[in-house]
N, CA, C and O atoms as a GROMACS GRO file, in nm:
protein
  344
    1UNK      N    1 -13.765  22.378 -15.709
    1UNK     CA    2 -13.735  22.518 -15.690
    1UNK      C    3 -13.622  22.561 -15.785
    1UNK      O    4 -13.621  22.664 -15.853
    2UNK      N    5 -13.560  22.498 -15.781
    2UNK     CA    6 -13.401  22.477 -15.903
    2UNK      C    7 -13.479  22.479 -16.015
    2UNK      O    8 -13.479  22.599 -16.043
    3UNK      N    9 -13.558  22.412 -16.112
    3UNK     CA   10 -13.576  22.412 -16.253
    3UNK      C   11 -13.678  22.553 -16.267
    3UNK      O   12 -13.665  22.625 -16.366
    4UNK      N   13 -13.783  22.586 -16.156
    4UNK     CA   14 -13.824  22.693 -16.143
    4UNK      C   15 -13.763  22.839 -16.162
    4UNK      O   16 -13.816  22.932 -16.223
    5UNK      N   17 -13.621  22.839 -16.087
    5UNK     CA   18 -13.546  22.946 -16.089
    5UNK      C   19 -13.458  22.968 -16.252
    5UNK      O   20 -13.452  23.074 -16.316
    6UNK      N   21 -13.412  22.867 -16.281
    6UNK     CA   22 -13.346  22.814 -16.424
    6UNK      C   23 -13.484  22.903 -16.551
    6UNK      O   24 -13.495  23.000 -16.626
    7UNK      N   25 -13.536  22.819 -16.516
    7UNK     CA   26 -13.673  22.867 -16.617
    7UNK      C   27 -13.698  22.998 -16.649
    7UNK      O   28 -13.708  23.036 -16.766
    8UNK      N   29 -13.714  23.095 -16.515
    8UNK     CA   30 -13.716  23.243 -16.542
    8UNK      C   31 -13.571  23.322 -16.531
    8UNK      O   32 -13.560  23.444 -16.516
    9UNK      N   33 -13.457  23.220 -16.541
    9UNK     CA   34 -13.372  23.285 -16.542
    9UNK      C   35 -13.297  23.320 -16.727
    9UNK      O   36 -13.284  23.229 -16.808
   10UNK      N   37 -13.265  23.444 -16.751
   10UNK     CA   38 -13.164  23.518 -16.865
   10UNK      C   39 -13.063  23.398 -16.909
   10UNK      O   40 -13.039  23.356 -17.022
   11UNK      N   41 -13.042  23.382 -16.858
   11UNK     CA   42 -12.879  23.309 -16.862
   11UNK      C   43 -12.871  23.144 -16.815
   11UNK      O   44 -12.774  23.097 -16.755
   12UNK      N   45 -12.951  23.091 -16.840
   12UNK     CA   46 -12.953  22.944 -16.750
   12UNK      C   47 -12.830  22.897 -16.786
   12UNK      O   48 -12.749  22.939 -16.868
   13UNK      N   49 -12.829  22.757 -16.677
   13UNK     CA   50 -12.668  22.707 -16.658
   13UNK      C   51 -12.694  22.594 -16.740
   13UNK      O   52 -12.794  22.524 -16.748
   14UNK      N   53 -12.557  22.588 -16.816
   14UNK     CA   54 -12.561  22.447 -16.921
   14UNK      C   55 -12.556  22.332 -16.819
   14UNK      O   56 -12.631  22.239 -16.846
   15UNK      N   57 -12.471  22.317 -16.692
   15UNK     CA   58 -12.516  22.213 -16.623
   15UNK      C   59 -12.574  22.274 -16.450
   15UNK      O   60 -12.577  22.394 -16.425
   16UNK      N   61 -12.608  22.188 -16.367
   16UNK     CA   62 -12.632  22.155 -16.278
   16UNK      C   63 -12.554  22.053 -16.152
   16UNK      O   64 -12.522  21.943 -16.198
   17UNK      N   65 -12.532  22.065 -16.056
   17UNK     CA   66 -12.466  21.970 -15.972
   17UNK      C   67 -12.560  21.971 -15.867
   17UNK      O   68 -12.586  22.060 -15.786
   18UNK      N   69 -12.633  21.794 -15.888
   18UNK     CA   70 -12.688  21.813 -15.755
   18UNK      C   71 -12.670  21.727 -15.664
   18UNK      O   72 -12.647  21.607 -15.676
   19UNK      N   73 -12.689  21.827 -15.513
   19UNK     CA   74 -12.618  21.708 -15.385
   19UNK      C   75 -12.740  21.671 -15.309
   19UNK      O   76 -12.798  21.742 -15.227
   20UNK      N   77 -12.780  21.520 -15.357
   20UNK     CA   78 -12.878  21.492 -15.268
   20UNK      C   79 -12.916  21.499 -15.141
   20UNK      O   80 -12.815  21.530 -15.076
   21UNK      N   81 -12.986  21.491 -15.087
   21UNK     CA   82 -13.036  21.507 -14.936
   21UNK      C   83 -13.137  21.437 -14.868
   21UNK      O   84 -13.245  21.472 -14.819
   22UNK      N   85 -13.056  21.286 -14.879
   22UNK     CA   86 -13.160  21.172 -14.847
   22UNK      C   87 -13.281  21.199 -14.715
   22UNK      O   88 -13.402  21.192 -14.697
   23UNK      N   89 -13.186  21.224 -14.659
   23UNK     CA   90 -13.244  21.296 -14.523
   23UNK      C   91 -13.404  21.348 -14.506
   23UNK      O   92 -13.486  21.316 -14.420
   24UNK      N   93 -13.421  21.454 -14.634
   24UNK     CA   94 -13.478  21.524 -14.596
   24UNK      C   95 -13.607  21.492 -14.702
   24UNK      O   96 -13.705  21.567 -14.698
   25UNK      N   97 -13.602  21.381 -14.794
   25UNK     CA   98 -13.716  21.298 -14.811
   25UNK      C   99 -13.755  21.370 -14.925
   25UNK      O  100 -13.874  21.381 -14.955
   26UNK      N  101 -13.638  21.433 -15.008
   26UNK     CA  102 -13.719  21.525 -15.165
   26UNK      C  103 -13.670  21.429 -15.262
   26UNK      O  104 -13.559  21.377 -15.262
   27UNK      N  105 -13.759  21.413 -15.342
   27UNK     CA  106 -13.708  21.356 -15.478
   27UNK      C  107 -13.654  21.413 -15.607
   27UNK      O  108 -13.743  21.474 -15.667
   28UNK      N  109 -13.519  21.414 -15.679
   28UNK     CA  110 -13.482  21.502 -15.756
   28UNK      C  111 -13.510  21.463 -15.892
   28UNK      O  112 -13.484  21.348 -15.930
   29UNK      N  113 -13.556  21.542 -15.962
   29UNK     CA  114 -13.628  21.502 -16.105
   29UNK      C  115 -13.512  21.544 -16.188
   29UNK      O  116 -13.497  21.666 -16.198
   30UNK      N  117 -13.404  21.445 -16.265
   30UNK     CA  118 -13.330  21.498 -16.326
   30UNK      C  119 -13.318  21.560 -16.450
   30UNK      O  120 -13.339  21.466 -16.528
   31UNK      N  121 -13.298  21.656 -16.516
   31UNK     CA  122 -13.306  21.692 -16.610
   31UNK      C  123 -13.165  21.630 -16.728
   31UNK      O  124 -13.047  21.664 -16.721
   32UNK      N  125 -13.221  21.540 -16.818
   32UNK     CA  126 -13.085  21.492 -16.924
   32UNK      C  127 -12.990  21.549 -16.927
   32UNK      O  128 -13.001  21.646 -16.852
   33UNK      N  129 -12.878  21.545 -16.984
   33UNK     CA  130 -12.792  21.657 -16.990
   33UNK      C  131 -12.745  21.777 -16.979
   33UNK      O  132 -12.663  21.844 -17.042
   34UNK      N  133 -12.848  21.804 -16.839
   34UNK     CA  134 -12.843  21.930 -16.769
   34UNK      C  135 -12.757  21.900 -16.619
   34UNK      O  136 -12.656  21.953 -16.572
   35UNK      N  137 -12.850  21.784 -16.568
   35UNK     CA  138 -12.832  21.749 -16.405
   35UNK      C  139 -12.746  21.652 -16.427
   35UNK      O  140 -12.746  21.570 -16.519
   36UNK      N  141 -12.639  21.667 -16.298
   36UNK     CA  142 -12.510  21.561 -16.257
   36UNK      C  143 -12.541  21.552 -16.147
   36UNK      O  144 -12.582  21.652 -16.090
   37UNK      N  145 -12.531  21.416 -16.072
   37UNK     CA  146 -12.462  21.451 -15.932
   37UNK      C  147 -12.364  21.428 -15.895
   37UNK      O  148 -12.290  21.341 -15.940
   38UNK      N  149 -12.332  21.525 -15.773
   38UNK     CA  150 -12.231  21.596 -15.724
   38UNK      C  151 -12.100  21.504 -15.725
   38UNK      O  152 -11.992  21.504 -15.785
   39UNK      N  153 -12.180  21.407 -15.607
   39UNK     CA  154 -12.061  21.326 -15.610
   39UNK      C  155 -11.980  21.235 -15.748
   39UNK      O  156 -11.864  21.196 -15.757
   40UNK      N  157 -12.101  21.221 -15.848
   40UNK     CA  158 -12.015  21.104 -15.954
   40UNK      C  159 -11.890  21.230 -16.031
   40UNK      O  160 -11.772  21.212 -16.064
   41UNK      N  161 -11.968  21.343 -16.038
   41UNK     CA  162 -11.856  21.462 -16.084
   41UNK      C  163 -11.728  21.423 -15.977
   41UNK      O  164 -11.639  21.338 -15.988
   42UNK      N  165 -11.752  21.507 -15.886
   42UNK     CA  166 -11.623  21.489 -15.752
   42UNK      C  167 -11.521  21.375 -15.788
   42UNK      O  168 -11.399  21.381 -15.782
   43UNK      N  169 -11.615  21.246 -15.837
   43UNK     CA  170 -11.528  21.138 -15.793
   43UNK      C  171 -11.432  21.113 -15.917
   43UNK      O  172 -11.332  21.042 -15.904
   44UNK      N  173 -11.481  21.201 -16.093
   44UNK     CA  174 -11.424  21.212 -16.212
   44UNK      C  175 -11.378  21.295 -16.178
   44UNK      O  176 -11.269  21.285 -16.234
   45UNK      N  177 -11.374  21.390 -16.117
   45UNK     CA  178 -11.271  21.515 -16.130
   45UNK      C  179 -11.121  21.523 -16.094
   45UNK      O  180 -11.074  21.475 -15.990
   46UNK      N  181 -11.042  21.594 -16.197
   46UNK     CA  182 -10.906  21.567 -16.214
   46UNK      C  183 -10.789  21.666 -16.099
   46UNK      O  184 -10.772  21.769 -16.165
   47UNK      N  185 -10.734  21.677 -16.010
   47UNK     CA  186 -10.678  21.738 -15.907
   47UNK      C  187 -10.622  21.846 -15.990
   47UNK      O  188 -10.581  21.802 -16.098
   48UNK      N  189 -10.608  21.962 -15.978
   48UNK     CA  190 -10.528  22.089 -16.107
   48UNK      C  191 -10.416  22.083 -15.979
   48UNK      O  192 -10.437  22.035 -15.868
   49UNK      N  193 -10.306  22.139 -16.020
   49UNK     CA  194 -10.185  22.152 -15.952
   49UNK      C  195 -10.202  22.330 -15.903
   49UNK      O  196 -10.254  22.421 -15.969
   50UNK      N  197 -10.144  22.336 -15.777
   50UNK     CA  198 -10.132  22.464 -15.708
   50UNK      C  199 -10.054  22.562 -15.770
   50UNK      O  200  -9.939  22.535 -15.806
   51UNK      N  201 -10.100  22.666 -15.784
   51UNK     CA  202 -10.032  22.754 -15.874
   51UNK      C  203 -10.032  22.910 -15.798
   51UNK      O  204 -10.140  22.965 -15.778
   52UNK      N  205  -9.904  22.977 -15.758
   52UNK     CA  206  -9.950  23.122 -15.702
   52UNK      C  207 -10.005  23.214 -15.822
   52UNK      O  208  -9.974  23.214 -15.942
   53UNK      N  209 -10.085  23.283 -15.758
   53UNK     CA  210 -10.151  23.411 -15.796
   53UNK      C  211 -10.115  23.580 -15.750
   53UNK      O  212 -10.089  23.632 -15.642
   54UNK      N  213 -10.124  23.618 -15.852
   54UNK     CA  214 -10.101  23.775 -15.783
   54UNK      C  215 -10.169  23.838 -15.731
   54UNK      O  216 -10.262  23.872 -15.804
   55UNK      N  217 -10.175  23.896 -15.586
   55UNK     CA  218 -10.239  23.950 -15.510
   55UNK      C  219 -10.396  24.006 -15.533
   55UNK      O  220 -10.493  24.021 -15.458
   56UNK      N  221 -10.367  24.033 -15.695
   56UNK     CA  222 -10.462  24.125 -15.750
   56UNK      C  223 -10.556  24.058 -15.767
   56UNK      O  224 -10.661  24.089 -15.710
   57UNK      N  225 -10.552  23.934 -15.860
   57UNK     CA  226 -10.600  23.822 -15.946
   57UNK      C  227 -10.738  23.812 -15.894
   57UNK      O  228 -10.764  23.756 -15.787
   58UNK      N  229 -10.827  23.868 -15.974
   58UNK     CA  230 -11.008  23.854 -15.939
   58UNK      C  231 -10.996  23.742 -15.852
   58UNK      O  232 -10.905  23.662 -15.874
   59UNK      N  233 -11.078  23.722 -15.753
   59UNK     CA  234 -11.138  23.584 -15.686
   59UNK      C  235 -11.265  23.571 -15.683
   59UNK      O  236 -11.307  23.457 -15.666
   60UNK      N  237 -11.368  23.688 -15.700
   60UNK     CA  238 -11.547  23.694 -15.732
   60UNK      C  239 -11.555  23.837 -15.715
   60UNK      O  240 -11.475  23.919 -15.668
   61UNK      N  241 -11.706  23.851 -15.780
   61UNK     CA  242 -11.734  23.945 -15.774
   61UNK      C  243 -11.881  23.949 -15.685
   61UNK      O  244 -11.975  23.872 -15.704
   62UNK      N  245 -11.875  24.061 -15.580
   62UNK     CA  246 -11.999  24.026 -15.512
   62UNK      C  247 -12.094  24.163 -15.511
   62UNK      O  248 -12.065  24.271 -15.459
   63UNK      N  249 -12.231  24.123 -15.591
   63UNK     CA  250 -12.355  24.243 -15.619
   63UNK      C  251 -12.405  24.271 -15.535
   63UNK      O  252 -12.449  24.185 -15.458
   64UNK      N  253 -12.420  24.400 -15.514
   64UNK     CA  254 -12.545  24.435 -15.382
   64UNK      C  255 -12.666  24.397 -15.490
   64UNK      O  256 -12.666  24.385 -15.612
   65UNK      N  257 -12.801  24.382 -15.352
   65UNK     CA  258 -12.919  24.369 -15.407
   65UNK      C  259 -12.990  24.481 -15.467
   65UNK      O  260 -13.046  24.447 -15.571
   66UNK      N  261 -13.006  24.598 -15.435
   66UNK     CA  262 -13.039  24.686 -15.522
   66UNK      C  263 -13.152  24.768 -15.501
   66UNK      O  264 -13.214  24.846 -15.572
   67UNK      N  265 -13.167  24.716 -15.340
   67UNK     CA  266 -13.255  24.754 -15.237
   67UNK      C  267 -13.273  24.908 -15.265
   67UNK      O  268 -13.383  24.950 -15.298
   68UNK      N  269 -13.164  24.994 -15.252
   68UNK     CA  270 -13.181  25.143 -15.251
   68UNK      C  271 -13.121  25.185 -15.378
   68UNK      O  272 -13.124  25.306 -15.403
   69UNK      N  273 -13.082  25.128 -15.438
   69UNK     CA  274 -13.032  25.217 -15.620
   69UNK      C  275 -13.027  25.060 -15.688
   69UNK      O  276 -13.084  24.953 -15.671
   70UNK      N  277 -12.918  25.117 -15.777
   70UNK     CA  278 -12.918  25.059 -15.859
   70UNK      C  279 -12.824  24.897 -15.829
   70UNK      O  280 -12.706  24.931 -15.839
   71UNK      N  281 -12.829  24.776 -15.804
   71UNK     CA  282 -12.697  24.682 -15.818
   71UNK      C  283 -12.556  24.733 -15.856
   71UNK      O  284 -12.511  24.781 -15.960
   72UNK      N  285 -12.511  24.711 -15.752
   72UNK     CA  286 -12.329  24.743 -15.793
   72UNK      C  287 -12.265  24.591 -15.762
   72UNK      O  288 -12.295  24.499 -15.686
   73UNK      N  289 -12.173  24.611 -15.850
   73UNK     CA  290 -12.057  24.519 -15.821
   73UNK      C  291 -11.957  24.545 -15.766
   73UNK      O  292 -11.917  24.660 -15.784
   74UNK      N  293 -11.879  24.460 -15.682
   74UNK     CA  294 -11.738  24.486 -15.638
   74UNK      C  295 -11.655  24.346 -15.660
   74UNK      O  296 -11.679  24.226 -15.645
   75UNK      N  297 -11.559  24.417 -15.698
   75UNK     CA  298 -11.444  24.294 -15.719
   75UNK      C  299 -11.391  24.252 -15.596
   75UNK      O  300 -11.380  24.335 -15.506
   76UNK      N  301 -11.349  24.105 -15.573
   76UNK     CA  302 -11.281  24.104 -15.433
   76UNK      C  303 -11.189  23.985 -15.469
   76UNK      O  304 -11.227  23.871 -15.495
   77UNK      N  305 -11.027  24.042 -15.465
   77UNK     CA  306 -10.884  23.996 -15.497
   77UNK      C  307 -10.882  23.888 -15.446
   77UNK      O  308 -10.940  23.875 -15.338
   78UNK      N  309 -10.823  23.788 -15.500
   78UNK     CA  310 -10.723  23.678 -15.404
   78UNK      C  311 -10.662  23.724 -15.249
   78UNK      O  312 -10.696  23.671 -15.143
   79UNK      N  313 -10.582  23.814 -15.260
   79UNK     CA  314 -10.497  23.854 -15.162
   79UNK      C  315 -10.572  23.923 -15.037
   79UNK      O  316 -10.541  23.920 -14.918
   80UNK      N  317 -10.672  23.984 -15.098
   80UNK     CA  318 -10.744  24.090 -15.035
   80UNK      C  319 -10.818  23.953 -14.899
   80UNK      O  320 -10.806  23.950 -14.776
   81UNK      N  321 -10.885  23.865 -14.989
   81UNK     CA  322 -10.983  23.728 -14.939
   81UNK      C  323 -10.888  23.690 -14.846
   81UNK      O  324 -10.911  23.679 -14.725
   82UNK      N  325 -10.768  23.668 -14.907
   82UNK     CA  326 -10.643  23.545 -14.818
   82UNK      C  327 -10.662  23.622 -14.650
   82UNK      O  328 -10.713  23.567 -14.552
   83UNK      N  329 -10.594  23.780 -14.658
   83UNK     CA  330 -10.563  23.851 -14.549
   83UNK      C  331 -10.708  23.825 -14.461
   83UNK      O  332 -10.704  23.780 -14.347
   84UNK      N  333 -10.786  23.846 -14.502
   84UNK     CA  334 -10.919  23.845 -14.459
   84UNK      C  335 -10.967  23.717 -14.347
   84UNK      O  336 -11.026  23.716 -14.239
   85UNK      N  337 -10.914  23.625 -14.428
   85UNK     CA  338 -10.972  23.493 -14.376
   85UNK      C  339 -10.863  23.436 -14.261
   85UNK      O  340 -10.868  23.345 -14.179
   86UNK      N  341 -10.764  23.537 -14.297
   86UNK     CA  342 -10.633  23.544 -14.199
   86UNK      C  343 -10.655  23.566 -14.066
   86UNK      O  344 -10.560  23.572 -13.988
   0.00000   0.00000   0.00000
């Protein structure tokens, strides 16, 4: 479903992270230097040190679907998220 979506997608992703799911009995066909998994990344990955941000400081941007006009975006702050989850 992943290389499917990639395929007709504008913009495909230079990589992939994938988290297996022994469980559930799918087999993942990796693509070379596209597909990682998750965990061997996780377990190379380097800790970045905590750093404050200003209230403002983008944290994502989230699109409506576009159901009734056109897709919009909205920005949604660090600070704005923090209070939120507060």
């Amino acid at each position: 479903m992943v290389d499917q979506a990639i395929r007709q997608s504008l913009f495909p992703p230079e990589a992939v992270w994938v988290f297996e799911c022994p469980e559930l009995g799918l087999e993942v066909d990796y693509q070379k230097g596209r597909d990682f998994k998750a965990e061997t990344c996780i377990e190379k990955a380097q800790a970045e040190a905590i750093r404050a941000l200003p209230a403002n400081h983008p944290l994502y941007i989230l699109y409506t679907s576009g159901t009734t006009g056109k897709p919009k975006g909205i920005q949604r702050n660090t600070g704005d998220y923090a209070v939120a989850l507060h």
